[in-house]
N, CA, C and O atoms as a GROMACS GRO file, in nm:
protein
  472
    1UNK      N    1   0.083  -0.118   0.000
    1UNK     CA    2   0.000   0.000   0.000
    1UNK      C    3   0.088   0.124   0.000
    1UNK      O    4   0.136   0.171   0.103
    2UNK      N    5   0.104   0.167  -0.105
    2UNK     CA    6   0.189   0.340  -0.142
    2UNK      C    7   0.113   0.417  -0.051
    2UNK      O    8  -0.002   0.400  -0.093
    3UNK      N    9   0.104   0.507   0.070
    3UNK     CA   10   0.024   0.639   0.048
    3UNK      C   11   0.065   0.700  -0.030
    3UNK      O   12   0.179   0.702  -0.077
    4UNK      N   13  -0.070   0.786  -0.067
    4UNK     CA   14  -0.104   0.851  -0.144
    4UNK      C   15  -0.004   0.986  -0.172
    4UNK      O   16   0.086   0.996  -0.255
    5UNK      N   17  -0.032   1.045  -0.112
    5UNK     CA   18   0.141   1.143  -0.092
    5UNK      C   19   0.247   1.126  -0.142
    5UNK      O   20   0.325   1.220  -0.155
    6UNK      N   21   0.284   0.969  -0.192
    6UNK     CA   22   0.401   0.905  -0.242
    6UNK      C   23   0.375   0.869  -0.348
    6UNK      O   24   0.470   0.840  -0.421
    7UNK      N   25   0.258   0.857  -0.393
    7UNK     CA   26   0.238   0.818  -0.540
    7UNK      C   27   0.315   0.858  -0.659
    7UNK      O   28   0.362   0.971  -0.648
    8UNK      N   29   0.344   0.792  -0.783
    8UNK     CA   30   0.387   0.911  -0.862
    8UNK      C   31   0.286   0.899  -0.972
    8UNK      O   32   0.174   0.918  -0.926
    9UNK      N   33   0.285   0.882  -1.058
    9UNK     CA   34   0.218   0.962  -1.186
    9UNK      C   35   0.122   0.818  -1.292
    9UNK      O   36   0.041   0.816  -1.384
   10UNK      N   37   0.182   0.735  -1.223
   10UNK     CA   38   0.128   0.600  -1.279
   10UNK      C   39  -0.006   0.530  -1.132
   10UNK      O   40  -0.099   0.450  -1.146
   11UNK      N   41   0.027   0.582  -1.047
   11UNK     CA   42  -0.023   0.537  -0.957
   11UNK      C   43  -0.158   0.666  -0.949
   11UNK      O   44  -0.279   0.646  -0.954
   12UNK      N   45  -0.102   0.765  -0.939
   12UNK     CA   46  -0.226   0.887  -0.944
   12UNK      C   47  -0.326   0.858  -1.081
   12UNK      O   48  -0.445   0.866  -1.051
   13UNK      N   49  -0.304   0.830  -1.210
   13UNK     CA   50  -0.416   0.782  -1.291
   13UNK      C   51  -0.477   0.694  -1.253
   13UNK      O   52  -0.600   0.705  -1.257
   14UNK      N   53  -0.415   0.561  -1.199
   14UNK     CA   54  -0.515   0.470  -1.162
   14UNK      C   55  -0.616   0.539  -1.042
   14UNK      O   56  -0.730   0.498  -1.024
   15UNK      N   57  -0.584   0.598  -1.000
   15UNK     CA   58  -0.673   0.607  -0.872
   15UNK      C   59  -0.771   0.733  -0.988
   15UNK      O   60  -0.887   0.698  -1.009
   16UNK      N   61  -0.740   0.830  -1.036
   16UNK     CA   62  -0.798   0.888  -1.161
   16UNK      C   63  -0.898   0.878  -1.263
   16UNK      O   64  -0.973   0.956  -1.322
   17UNK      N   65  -0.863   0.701  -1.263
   17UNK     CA   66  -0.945   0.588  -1.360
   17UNK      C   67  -1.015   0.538  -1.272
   17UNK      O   68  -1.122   0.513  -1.328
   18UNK      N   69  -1.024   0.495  -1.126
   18UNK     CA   70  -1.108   0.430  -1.049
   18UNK      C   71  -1.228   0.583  -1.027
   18UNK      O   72  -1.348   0.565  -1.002
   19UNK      N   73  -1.189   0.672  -1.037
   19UNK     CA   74  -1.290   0.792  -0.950
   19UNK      C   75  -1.405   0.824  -1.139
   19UNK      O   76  -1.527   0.823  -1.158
   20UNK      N   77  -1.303   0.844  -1.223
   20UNK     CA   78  -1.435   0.806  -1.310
   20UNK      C   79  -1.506   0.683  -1.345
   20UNK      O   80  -1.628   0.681  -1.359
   21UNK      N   81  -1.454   0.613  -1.355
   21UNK     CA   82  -1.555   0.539  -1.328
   21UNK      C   83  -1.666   0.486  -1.163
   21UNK      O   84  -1.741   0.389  -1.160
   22UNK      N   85  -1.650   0.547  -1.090
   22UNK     CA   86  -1.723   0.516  -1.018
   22UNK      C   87  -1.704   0.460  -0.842
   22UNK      O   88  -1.771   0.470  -0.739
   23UNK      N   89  -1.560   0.394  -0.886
   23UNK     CA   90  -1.525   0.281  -0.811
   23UNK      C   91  -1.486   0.390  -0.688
   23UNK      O   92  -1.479   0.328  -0.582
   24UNK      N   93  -1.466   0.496  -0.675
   24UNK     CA   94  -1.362   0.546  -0.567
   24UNK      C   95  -1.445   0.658  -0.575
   24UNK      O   96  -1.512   0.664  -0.679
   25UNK      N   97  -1.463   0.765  -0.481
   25UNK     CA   98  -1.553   0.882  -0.467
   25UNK      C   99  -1.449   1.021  -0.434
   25UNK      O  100  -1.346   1.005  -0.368
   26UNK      N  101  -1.477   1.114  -0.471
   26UNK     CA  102  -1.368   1.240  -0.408
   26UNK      C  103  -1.495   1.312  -0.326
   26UNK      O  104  -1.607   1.337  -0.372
   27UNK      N  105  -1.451   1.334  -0.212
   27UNK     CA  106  -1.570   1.458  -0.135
   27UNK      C  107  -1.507   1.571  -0.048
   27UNK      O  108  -1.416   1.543   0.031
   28UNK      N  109  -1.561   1.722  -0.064
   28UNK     CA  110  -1.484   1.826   0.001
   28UNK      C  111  -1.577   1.833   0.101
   28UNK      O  112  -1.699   1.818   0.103
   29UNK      N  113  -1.453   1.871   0.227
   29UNK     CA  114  -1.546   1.945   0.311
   29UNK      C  115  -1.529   2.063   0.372
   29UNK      O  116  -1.426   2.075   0.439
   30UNK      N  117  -1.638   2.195   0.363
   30UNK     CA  118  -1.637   2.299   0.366
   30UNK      C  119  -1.649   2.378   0.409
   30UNK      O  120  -1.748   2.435   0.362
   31UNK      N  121  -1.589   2.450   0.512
   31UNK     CA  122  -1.582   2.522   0.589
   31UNK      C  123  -1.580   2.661   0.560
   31UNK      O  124  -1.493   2.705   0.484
   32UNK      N  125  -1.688   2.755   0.625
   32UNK     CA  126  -1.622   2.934   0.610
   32UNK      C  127  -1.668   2.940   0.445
   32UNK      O  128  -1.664   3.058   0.410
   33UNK      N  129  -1.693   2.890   0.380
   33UNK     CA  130  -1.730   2.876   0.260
   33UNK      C  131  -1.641   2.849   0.152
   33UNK      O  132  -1.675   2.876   0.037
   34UNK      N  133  -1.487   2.778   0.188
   34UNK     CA  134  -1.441   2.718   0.186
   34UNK      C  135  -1.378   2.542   0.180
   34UNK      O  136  -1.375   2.473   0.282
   35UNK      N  137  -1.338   2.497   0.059
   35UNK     CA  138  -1.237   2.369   0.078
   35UNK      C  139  -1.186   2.363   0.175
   35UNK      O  140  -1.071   2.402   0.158
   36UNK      N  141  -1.209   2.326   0.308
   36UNK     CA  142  -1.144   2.273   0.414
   36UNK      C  143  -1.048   2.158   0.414
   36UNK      O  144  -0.934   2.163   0.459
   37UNK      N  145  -1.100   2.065   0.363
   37UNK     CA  146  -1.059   1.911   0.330
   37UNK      C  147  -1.088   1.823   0.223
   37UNK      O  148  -1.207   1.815   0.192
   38UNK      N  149  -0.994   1.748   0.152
   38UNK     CA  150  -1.045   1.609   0.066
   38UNK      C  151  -1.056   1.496   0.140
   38UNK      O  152  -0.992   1.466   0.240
   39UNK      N  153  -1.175   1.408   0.063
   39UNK     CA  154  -1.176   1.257   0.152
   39UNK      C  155  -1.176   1.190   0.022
   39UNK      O  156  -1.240   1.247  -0.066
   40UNK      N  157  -1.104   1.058  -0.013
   40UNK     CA  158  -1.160   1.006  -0.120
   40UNK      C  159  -1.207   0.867  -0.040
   40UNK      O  160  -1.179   0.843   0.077
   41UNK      N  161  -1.278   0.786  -0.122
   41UNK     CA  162  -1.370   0.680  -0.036
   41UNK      C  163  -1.385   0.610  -0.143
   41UNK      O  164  -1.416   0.640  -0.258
   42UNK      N  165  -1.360   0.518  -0.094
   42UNK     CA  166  -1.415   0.340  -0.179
   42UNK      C  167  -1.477   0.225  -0.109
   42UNK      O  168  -1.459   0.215   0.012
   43UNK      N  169  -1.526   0.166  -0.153
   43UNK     CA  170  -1.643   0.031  -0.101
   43UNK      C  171  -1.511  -0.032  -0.059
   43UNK      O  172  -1.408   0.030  -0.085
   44UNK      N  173  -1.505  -0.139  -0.002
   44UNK     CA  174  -1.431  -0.222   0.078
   44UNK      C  175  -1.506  -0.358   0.107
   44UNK      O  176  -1.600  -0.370   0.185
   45UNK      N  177  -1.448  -0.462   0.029
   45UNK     CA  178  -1.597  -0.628   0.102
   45UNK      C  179  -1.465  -0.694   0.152
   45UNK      O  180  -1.356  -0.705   0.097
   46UNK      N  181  -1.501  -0.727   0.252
   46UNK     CA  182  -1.396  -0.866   0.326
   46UNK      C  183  -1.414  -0.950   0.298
   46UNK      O  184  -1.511  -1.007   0.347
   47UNK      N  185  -1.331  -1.016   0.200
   47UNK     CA  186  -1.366  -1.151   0.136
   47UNK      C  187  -1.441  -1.237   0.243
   47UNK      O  188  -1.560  -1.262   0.229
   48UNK      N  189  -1.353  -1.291   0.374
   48UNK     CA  190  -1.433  -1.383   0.426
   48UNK      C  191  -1.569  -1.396   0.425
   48UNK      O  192  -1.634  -1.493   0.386
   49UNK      N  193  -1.641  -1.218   0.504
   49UNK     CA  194  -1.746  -1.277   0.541
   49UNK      C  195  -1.886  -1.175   0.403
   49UNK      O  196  -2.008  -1.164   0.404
   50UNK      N  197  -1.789  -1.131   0.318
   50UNK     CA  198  -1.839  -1.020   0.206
   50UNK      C  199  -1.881  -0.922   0.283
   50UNK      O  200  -1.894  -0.839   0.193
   51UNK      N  201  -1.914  -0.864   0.380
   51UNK     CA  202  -1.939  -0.755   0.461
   51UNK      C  203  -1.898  -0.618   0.382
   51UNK      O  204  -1.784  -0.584   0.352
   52UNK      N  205  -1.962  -0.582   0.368
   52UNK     CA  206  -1.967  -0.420   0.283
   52UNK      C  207  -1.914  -0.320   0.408
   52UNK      O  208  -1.982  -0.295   0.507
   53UNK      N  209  -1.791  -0.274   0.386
   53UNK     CA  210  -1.726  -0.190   0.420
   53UNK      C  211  -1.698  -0.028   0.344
   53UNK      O  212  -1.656  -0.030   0.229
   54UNK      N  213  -1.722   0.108   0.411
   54UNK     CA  214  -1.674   0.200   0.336
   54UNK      C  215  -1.534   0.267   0.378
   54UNK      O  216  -1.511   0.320   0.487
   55UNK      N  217  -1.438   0.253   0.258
   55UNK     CA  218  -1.296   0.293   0.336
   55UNK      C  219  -1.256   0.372   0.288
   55UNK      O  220  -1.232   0.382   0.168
   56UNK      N  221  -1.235   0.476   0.402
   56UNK     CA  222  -1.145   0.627   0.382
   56UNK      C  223  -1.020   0.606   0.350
   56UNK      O  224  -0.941   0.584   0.442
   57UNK      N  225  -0.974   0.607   0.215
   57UNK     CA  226  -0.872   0.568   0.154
   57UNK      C  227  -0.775   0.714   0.164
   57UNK      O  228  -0.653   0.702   0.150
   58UNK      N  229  -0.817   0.812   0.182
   58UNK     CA  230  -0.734   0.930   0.144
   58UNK      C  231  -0.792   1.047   0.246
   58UNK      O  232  -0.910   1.079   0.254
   59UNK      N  233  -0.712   1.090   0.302
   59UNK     CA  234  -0.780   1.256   0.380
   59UNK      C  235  -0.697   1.333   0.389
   59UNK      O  236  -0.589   1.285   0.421
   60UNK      N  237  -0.702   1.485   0.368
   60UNK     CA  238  -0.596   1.576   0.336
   60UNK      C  239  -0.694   1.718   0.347
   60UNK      O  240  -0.796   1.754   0.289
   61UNK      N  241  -0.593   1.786   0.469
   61UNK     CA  242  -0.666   1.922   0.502
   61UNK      C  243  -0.617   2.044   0.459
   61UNK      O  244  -0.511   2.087   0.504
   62UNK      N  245  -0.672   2.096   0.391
   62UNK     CA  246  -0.604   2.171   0.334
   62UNK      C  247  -0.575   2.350   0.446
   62UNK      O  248  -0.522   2.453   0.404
   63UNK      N  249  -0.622   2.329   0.556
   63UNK     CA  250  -0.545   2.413   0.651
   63UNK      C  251  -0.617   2.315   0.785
   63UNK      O  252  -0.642   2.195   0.786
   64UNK      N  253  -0.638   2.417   0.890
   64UNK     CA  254  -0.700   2.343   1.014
   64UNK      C  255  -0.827   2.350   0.992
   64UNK      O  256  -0.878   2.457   0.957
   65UNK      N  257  -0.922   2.203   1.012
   65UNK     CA  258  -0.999   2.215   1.022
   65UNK      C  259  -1.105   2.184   1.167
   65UNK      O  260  -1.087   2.100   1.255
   66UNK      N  261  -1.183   2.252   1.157
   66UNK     CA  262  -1.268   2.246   1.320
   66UNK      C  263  -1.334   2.112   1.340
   66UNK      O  264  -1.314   2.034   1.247
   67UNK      N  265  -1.393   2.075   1.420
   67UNK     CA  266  -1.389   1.959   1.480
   67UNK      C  267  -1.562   1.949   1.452
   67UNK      O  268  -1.622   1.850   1.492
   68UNK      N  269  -1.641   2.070   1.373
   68UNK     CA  270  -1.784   2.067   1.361
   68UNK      C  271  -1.768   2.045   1.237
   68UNK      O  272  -1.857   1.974   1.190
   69UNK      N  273  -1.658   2.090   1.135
   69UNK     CA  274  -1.704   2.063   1.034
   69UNK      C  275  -1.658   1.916   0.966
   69UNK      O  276  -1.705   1.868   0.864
   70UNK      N  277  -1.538   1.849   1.062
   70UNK     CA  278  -1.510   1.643   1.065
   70UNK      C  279  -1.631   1.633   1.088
   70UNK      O  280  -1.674   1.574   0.990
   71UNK      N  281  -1.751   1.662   1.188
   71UNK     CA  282  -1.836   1.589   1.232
   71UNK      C  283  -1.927   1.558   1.071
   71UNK      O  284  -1.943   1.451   1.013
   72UNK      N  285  -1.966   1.676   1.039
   72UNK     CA  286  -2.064   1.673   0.910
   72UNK      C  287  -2.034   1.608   0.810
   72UNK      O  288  -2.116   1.542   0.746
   73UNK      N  289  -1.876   1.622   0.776
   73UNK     CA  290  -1.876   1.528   0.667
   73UNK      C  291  -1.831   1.371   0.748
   73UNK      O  292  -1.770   1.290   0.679
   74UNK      N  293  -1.857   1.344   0.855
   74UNK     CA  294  -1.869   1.176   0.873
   74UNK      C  295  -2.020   1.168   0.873
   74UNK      O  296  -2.062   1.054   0.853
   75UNK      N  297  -2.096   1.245   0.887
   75UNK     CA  298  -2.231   1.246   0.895
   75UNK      C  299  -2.266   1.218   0.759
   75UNK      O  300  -2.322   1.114   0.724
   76UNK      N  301  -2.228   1.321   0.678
   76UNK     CA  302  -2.227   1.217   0.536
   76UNK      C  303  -2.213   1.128   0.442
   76UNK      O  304  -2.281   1.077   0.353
   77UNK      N  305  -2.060   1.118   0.503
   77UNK     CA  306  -1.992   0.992   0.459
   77UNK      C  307  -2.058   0.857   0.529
   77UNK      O  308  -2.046   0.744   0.481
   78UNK      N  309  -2.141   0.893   0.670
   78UNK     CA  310  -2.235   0.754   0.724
   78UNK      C  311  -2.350   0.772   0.658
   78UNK      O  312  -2.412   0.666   0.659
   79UNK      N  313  -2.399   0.843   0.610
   79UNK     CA  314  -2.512   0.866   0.499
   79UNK      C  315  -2.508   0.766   0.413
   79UNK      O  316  -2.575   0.665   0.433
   80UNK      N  317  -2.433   0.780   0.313
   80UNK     CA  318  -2.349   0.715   0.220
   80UNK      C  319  -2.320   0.570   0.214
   80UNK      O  320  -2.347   0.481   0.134
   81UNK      N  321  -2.242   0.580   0.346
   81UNK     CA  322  -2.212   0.442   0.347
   81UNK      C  323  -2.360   0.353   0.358
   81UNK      O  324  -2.377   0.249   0.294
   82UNK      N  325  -2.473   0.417   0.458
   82UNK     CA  326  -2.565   0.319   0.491
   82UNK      C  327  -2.652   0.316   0.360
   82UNK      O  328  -2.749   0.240   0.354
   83UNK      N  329  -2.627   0.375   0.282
   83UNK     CA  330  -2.686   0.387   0.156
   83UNK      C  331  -2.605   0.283   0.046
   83UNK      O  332  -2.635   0.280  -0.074
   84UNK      N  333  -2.520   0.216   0.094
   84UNK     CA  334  -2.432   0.106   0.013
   84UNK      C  335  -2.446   0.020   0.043
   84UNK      O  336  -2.409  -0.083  -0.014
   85UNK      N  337  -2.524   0.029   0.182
   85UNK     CA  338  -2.572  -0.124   0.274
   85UNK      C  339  -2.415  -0.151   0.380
   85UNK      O  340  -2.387  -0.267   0.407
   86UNK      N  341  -2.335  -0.052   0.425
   86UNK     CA  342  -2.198  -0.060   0.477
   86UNK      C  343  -2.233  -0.114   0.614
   86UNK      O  344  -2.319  -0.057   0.681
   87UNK      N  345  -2.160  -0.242   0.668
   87UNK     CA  346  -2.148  -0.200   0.841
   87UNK      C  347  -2.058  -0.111   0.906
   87UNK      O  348  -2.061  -0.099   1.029
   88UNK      N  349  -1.982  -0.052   0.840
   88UNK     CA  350  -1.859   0.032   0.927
   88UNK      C  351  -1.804   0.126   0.843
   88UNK      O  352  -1.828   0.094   0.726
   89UNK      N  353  -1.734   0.238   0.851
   89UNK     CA  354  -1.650   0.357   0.778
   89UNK      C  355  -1.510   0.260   0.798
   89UNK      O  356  -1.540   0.179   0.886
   90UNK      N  357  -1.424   0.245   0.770
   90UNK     CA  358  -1.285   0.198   0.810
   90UNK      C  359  -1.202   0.282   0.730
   90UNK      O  360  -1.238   0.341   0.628
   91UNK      N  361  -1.072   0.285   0.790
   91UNK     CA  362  -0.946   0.342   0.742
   91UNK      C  363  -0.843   0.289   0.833
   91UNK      O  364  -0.841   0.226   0.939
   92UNK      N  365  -0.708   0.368   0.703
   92UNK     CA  366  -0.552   0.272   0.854
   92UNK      C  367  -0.502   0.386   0.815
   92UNK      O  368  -0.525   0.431   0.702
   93UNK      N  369  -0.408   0.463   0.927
   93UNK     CA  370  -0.298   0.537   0.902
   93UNK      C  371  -0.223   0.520   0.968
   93UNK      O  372  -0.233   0.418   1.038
   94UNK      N  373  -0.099   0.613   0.986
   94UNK     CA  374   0.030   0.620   1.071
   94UNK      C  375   0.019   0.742   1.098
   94UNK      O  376   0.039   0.767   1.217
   95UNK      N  377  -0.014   0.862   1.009
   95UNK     CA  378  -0.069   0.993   1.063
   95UNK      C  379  -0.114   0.994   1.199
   95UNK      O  380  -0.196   0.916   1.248
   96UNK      N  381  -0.040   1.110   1.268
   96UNK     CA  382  -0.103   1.128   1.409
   96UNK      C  383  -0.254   1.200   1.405
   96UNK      O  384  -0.360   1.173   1.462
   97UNK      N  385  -0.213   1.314   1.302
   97UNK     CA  386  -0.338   1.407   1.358
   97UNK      C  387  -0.486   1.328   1.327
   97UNK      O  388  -0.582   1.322   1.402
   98UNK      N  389  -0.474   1.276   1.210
   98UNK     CA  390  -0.573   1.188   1.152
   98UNK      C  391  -0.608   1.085   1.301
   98UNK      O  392  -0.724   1.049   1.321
   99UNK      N  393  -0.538   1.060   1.362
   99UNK     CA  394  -0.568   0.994   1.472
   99UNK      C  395  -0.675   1.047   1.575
   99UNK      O  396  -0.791   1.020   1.606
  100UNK      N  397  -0.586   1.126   1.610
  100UNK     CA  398  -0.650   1.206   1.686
  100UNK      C  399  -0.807   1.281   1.652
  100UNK      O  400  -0.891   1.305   1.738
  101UNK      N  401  -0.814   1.297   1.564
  101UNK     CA  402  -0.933   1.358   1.451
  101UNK      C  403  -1.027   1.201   1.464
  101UNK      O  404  -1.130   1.197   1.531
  102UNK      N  405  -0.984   1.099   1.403
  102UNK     CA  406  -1.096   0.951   1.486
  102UNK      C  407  -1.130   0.931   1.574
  102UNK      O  408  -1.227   0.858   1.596
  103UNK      N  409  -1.027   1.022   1.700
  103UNK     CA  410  -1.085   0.955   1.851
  103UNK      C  411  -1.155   1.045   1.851
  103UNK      O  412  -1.268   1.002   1.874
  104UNK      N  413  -1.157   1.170   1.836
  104UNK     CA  414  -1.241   1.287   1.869
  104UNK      C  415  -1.363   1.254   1.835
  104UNK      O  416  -1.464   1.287   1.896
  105UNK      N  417  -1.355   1.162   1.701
  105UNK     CA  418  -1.502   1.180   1.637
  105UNK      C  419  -1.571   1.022   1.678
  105UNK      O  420  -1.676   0.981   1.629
  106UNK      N  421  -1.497   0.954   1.767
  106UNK     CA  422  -1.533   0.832   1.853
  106UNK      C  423  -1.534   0.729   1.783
  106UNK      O  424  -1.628   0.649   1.779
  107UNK      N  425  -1.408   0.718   1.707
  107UNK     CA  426  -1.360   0.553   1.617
  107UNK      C  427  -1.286   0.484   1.749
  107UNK      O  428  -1.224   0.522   1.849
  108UNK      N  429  -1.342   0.332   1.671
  108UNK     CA  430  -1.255   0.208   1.792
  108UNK      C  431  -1.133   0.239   1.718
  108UNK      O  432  -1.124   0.231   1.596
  109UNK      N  433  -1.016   0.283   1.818
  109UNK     CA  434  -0.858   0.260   1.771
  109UNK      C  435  -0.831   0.136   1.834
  109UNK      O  436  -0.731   0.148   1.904
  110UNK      N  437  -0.887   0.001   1.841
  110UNK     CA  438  -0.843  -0.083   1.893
  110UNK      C  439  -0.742  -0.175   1.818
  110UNK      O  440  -0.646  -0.242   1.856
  111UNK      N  441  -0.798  -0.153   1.702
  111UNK     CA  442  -0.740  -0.258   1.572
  111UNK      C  443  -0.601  -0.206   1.528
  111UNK      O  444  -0.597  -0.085   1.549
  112UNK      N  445  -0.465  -0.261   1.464
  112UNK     CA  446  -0.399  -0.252   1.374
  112UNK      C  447  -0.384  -0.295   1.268
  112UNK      O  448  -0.465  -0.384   1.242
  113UNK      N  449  -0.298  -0.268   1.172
  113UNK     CA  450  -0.255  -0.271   1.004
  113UNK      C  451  -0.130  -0.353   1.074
  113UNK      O  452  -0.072  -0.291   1.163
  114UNK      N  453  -0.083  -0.488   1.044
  114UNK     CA  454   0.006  -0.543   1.005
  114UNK      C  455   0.053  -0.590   0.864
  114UNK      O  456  -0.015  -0.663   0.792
  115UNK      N  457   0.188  -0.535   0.828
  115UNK     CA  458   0.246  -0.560   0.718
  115UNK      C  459   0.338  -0.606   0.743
  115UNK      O  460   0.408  -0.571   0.838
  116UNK      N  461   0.376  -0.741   0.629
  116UNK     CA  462   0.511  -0.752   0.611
  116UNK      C  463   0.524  -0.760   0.468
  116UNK      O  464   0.430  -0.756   0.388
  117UNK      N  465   0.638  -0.769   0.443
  117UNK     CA  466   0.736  -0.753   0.280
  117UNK      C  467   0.731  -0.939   0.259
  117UNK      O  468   0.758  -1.027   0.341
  118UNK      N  469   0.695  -0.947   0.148
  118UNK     CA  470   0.703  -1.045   0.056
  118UNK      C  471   0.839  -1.076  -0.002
  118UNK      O  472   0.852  -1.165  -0.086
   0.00000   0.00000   0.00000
């Protein structure tokens, strides 16, 4: 998994090619009447049990944003998801603030992302 930040130019079309067609979503959120933030979002099924998942694949603020206007767009983004038939929003980072920004908005941080190299 590249983040996104690291991508280069082969990797940014695909994700380019997934958002027109459908597969991947871009959403701003707007503050002051203002671009506050990007989220991009994609469906997510766990093979095992197919469980429809919606996963915050990407978030990026484009200054500080307030803690009323995270609330609204998870309010939408749970809109959304329950409109896909989702049980859960999910995401993984290493980002702190993004962290901190989940607990605020009352995500289980119980879980981790384990990787290893092939």
């Amino acid at each position: 998994m590249l983040p996104i930040a690291e991508a280069g130019p082969d990797e940014m079309n695909k994700l380019l090619e997934k958002m027109l067609l459908g597969e991947m979503q871009a959403w701003v959120a707007m503050q002051d009447k203002d671009i506050a933030a990007m989220i991009i979002t994609m469906l997510s099924t766990e093979p095992g049990t197919e469980t429809r998942n919606l996963l915050l694949y990407s978030l990026f603020g484009y200054s500080f944003v307030r803690s009323e206007t995270w609330r609204a767009a998870l309010a939408t983004l749970q809109q959304f998801a329950r409109e896909l038939g989702c049980a859960e929003i999910i995401a993984y980072t290493k980002v702190e603030r993004v962290i901190e920004i989940a607990k605020e908005l009352g995500a289980n941080l119980d879980y981790r992302l384990v990787k290893m190299e092939v």
